[in-house]
Every structure is written in structure tokens, then in C-alpha cells.
C-alpha positions in Angstrom: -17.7 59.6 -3.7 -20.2 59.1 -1.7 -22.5 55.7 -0.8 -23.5 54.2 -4.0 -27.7 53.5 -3.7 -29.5 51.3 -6.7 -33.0 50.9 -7.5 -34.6 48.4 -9.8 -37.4 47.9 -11.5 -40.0 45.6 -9.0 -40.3 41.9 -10.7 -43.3 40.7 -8.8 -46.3 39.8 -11.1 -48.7 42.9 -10.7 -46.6 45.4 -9.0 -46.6 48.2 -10.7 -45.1 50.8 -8.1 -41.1 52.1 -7.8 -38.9 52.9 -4.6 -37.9 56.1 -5.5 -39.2 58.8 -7.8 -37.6 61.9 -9.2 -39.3 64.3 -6.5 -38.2 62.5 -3.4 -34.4 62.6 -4.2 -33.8 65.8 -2.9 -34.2 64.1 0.4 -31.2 62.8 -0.6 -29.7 65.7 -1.2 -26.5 66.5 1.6 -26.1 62.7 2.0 -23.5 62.3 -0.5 -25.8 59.2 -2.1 -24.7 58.4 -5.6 -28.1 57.4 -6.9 -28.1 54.1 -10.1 -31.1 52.8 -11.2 -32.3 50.3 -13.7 -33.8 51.7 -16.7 -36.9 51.8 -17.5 -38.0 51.1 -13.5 -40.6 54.2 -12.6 -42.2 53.8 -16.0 -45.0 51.4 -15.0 -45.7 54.3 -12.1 -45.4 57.1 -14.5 -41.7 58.6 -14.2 -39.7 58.6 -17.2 -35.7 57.6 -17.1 -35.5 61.5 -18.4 -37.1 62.9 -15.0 -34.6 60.7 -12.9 -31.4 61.8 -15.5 -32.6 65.3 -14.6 -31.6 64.6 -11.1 -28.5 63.0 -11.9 -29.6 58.8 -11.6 -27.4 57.2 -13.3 -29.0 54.3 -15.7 -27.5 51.0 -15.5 -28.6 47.4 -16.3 -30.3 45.3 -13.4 -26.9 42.9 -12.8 -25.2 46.1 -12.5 -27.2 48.0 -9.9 -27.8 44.8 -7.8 -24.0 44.0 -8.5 -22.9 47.3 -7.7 -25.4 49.2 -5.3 -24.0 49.4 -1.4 -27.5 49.7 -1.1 -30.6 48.3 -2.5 -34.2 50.2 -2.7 -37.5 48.1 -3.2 -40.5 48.1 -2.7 -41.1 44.3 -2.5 -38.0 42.6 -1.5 -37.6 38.6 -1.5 -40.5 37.9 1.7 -43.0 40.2 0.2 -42.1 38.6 -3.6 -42.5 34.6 -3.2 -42.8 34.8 -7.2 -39.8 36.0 -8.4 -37.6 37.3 -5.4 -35.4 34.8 -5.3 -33.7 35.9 -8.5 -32.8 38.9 -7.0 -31.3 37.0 -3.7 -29.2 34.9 -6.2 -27.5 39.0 -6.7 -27.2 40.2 -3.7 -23.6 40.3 -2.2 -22.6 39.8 1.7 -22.8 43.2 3.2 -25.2 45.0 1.0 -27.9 46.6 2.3 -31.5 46.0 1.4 -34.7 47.9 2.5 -38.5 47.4 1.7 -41.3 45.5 2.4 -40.7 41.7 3.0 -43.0 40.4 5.5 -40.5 39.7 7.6 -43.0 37.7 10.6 -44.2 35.4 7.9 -41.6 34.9 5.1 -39.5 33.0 7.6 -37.4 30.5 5.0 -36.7 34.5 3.0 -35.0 35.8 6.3 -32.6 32.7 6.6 -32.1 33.2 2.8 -31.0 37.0 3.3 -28.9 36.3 6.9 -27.3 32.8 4.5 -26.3 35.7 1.9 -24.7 38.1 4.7 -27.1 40.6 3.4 -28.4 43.7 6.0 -32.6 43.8 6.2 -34.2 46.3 6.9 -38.2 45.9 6.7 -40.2 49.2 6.0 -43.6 47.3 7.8 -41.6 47.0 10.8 -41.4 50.6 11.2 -42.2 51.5 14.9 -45.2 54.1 15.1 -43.4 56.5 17.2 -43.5 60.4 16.5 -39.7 60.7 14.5 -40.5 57.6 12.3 -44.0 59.0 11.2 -42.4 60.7 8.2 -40.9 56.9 7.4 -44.2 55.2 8.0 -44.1 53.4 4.8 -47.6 51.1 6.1 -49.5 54.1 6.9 -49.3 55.6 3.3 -49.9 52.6 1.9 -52.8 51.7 3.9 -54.2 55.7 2.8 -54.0 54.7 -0.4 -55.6 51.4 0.1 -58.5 52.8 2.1 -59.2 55.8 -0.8 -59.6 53.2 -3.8 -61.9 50.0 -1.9 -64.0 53.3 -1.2 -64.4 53.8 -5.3 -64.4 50.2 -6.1 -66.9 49.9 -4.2 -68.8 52.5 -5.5 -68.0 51.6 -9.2 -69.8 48.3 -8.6 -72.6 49.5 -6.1 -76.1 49.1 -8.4 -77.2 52.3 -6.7 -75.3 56.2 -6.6 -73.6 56.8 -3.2 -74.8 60.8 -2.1 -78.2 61.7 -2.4 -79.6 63.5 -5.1 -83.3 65.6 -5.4 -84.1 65.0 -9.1 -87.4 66.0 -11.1 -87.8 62.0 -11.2 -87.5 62.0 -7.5 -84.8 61.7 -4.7 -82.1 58.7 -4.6 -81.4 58.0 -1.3 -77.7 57.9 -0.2 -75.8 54.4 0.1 -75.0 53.5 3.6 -71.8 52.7 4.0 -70.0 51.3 6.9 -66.5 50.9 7.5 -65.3 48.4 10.0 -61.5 49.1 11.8 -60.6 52.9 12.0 -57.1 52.3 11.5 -54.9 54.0 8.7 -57.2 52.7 5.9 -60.8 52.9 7.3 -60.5 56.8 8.1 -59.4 57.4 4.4 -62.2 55.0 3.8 -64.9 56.5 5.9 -63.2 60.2 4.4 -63.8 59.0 1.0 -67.3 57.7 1.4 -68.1 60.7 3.1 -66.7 63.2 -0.1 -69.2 61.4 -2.6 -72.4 61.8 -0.1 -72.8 58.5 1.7 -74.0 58.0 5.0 -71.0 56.4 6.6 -70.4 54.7 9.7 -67.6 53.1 11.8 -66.7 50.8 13.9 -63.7 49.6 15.4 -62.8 47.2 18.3 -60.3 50.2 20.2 -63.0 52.5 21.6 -60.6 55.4 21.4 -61.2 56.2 18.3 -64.6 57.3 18.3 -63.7 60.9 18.3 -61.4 60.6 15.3 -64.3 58.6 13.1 -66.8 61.3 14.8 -64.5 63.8 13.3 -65.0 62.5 9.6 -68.8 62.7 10.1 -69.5 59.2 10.4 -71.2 57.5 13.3 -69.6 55.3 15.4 -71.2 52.0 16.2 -70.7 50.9 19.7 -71.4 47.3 20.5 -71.8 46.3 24.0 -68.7 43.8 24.2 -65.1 44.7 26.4 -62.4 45.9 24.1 -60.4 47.8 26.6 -57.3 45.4 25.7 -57.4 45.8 21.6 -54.5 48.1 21.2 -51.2 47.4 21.1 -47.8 49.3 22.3 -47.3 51.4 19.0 -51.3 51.6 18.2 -51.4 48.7 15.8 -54.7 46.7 16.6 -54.3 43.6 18.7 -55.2 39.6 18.5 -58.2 38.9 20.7 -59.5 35.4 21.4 -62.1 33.8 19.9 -65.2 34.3 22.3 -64.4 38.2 22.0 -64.6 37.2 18.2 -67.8 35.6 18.1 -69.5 38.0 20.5 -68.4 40.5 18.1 -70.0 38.3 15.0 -73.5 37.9 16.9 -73.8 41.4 17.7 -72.6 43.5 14.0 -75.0 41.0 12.3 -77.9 43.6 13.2 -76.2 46.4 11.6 -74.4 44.5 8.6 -78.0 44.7 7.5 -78.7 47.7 6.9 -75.6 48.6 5.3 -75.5 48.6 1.3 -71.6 48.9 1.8 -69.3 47.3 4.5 -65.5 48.1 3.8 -63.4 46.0 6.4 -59.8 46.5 7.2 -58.7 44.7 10.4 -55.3 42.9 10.4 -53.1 42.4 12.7 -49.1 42.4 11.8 -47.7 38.8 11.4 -50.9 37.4 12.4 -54.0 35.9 10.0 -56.6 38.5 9.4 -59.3 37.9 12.3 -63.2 37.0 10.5 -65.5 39.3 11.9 -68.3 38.6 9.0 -69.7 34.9 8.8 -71.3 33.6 5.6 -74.6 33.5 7.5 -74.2 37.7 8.2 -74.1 37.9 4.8 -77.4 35.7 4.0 -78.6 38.4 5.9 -78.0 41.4 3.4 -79.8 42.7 0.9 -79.1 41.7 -2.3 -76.9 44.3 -4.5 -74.8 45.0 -1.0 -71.3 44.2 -0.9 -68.3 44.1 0.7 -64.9 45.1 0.0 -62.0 43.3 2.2 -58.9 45.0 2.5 -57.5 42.6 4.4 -57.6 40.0 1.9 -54.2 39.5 1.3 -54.1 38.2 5.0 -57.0 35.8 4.7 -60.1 38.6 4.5 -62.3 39.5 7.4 -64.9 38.1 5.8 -65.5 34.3 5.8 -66.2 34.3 2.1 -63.4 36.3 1.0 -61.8 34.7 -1.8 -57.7 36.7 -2.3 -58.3 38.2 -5.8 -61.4 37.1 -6.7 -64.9 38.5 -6.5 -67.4 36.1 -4.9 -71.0 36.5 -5.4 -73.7 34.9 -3.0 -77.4 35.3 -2.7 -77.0 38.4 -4.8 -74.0 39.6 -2.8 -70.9 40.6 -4.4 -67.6 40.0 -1.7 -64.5 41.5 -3.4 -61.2 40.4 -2.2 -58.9 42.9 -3.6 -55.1 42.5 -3.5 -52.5 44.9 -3.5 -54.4 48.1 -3.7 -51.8 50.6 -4.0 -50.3 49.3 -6.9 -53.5 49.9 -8.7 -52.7 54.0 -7.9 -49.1 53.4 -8.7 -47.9 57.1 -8.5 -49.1 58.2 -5.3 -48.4 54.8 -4.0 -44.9 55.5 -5.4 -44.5 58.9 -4.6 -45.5 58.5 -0.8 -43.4 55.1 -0.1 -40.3 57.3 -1.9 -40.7 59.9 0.7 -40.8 57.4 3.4 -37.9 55.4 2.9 -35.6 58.6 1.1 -36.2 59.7 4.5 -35.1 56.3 6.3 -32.2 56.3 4.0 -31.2 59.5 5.0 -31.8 59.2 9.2 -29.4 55.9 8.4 -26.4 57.7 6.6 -24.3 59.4 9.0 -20.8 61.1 7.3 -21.3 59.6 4.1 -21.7 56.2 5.0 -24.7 54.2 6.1 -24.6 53.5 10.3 -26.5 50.8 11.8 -26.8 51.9 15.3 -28.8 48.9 16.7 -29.3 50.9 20.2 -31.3 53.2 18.0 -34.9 52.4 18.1 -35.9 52.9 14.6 -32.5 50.5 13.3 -33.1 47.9 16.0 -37.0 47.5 15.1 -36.3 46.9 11.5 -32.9 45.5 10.8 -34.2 41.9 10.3 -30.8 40.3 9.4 -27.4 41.5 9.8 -23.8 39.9 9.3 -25.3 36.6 8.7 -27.5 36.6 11.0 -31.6 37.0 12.0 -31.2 39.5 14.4 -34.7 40.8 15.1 -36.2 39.3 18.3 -39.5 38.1 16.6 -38.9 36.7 13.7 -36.0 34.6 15.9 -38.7 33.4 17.9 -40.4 32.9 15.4 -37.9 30.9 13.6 -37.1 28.7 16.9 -33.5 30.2 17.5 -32.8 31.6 20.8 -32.1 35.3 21.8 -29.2 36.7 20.7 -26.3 37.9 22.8 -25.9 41.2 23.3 -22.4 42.4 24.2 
């Protein structure tokens, strides 16, 4: 028999995604995995127990598969679910094996929970971005998905049709749109726009991507401030300090408005998301403009971003969406299944699961191991000193 895997239905308030979908177990295939699941789990996402039967899951109860499972699949483990996580901690036994999301460099007191409970962490948004993790990039689908629907939020609450249209009553002019961080998210963004006829532009603080925003038919904006700095090892955007900030502020207030749309998606891993858009900016817009801010389940980009809410000043609408790709919950699910099937797999080794921590990929995201916080940040970020290596 080979390593027993479980996956449970996700108990945070909202979510309405799964860890692993029916198409995404042949992954699985020459592992050996012995697949359980709770029923009823992908229903929310649109898979039926039936579709996972079919590919021989066997149902259980939720005690069962978190009693049971050598392994556990989530999307939102305990860091990343403050609600209701901790039930699930209550279940898991000392050298289980848990992977998904769990914001390991800010849910500190849920990493000493997991080490306390001799449980093995692996977090899927710790994922290094080198070339034979891509396919495991968990983040980067998400933030696709994430970047597609602010693009049609916005455009479902724009008072005005985003391409332009010749009419016997006229033409409509197209919406300008403009999309600030090219990361992940702001491509799909500024690729979305784009598809329903806006006139789209970008900007970001790593000048390097010019050519890939150029490439979507958008313009790039270029302000005259030093960025050369603004990327980190592994491509994720960087912290600058605050009088890169506020140059940054003084100089995108010219162009904020003449935009009818801003999308913004800068964040920085572990860090609060930066504000690049001031209340005052936003005086300076015309009414029925809006921005969407991606970023506001790390604080928004935008000084008046309000987590969850929709804020609404001097005719301005400011939407502070959260949790975007459970709102296109099978894609969301069908893309994060691929990514971490495929971790799953690059883990098992002869039919059992092998935590090589001189591997890359392991040693990046194995947050807590034989009761202990292993990874080097969230130690230091804890306060506890750097582990021993023998």
C-alpha cells in the first residue's frame, strides 16, 4: 500500500476552492498515493464525490482523513485560516505532513502551533521561482486568476463600456485603464483589459518589464525615479524606502488622472502592501473612476482601501476585494491541484514521501519539521536563532 494522502473540505469562511480535483490525480498516478477525501469537499468548486470515486478517492469522514492521512492537502492551512484552523490543528498527529498556503512570514503564533504538534509544513507561497518549481508555482496561478476577475469587476461597475464602439448614436470612447505592478496579476490584468477594448497601460517599479507589458499592447509608463534595486533574487518585487515611495506618489498623480480605471497589485511577500495612491491622488479623479486593489488583503495600495469593502469618495468607488480566486473556484481549483499534485509527487520518492532538505525546493518551504521551525525566516522572524546544521 502505498502513502496514504487526505483532502478535506476547506473550513475557512468564504473559501470556496478544493486541493485536488479529479483531473489532476493522474499526476498522481505511478506514486503509489492512496488518495481519501472528505465527502462532499470539491462540491462548492464544482466536482462531485462521483468524479473523484471514478478515480478511485476513497470518501471518508473529516476525523477520519485528518486522523488517518500520512498526508494532508489544503488549500488554506491553519496561518492562512485564523477563523477556524485551529480545529484542524487540534487533528493533526506528530509526523503528518501538511501542505498549502499558510502565510508562513506572518502567522508566526500558527508555525509554533504546527512545530508544538510535531507536524511537517510545507508552504505552497514559499515556493522558489526557479525554472523546475514553475509547474508548482501555486502563487502564480492564483495571482492569474486574481488579475483576470479585478479586470471584470471593474468593468461590471465602470458607468461607461470599456472598448470602443462606432454606433448610429455616435462613438463611445474606450475606458482607460491602467494597471499598476506587472507582476503575475497585472499582465493577466492588462491582457484582460486589453480582450474587451480598453486602452491599457502599465506601470511597474522593475523597469525590465517594459517589453513584457509592451507585448500585451499596453503602454508602459515610465516615471523618472531610480528603481534599478526593485527586484528581488527569485523576481518577486522588493521593499523600497519611503522617499522612493513618495517620489513615486508625487509623480503617478499626473497620470492617475486620466485613467477611468487603476488596477493595483503590488505586494511584497511577508511584508505590508506598500501605498502608492494617497487619498489626495484620488481627489484628483474624475468622478465614476475607480480602483480595484488586489493587494487588499495586505493592507491595499491605496490609502483608502478598506479589506472587503467598497469605499466611495468624491464620486470614486475604491474596491478592496479579498480572496479573488475563490470567487472562480474551479480554475482556482483546478490550477492550485496541478501545482501541488505535482509537488506531491517531486516529494515521494519509492513510495514514500522524502524530505531532502539539501533540495532547494524542500528546504524553501518546509516551514516546520520534527518539532521544530526550521525555515530561516520565519526563525528570525520568530526571534530563535539559526539552526544547526550537521
Amino acid at each position: 500500500m502505498g502513502i496514504k494522502v487526505g483532502i478535506v473540505s476547506e473550513s475557512s469562511p468564504g473559501e470556496r476552492r478544493v486541493a485536488m480535483v479529479p483531473g489532476a490525480i493522474s499526476v498522481l498516478g505511478k506514486t503509489g498515493a492512496e488518495l481519501i477525501m472528505e465527502a462532499g469537499a470539491g462540491l462548492k468548486a464544482g466536482f462531485p464525490d462521483s468524479e473523484y470515486t471514478a478515480k478511485g478517492v476513497r470518501l471518508a469522514s473529516r476525523q477520519e482523513v485528518l486522523g488517518t492521512a500520512e498526508v494532508i492537502l489544503q488549500v488554506r492551512s491553519p496561518g492562512a485560516n485564523p477563523e477556524t484552523g485551529g480545529s484542524d490543528l487540534a487533528m493533526f498527529r506528530r509526523g503528518q505532513t501538511v501542505i498549502g498556503f499558510g502565510e508562513p512570514l506572518t502567522a508566526i503564533d500558527a508555525a509554533r502551533h504546527l512545530a508544538e504538534r510535531g507536524v511537517s509544513f510545507l508552504a505552497m507561497e514559499l515556493m522558489p521561482r526557479i525554472t523546475r518549481a514553475q509547474s508548482m508555482d501555486a502563487l502564480s496561478s492564483m495571482a492569474t486568476i486574481a488579475g483576470y476577475k479585478a479586470v471584470l469587476m471593474a468593468a461590471d461597475s465602470l458607468p461607461r463600456m470599456f472598448p470602443m464602439l462606432m454606433t448610429a448614436a455616435g462613438t463611445v470612447a474606450p475606458a482607460r485603464v491602467l494597471v499598476i505592478g506587472a507582476g503575475v496579476a497585472g499582465l493577466q490584468a492588462i491582457a484582460t483589459a486589453r480582450r474587451l477594448g480598453a486602452v491599457v497601460s502599465g506601470y511597474d517599479i522593475r523597469s525590465v518589464v517594459k517589453e513584457q507589458v509592451e507585448s500585451l499592447g499596453a503602454r508602459f509608463v515610465v516615471l523618472e525615479i531610480e528603481s534599478a534595486a526593485a527586484e528581488e533574487k527569485g523576481g518577486y518585487a522588493k521593499a523600497m524606502g519611503e522617499d522612493f515611495y513618495r517620489r513615486q506618489r508625487e509623480l503617478m498623480a499626473g497620470v492617475l488622472a486620466e485613467q477611468q480605471v487603476v488596477i493595483t497589485t503590488a505586494a511584497v511577500p511577508g511584508k505590508k502592501a506598500p501605498i502608492l495612491i494617497t487619498g489626495e491622488m484620488v481627489s484628483h479623479m474624475a468622478p465614476g473612476s475607480m480602483i480595484v486593489d488586489i493587494a487588499a488583503e495586505r493592507g491595499g495600495n491605496c490609502e483608502l482601501t478598506r479589506p472587503g469593502e467598497v469605499v466611495e469618495v468624491a464620486g470614486v468607488r475604491v474596491l478592496g476585494p479579498l480572496n479573488l480566486p475563490s470567487t472562480i473556484p474551479y480554475h482556482a481549483s483546478q490550477m492550485y491541484a496541478k501545482n501541488i499534485a505535482t509537488f506531491l509527487k517531486y516529494l515521494i520518492k519509492d513510495g514514500r514521501l522524502w524530505l531532502d532538505r539539501e533540495d532547494e525546493i524542500v528546504r524553501e518551504t518546509l516551514v516546520t519539521h520534527a518539532g521544530e521551525v526550521v525555515h530561516p525566516r520565519v526563525r528570525e522572524l520568530m526571534g530563535l536563532p539559526t539552526l544547526q546544521t550537521v
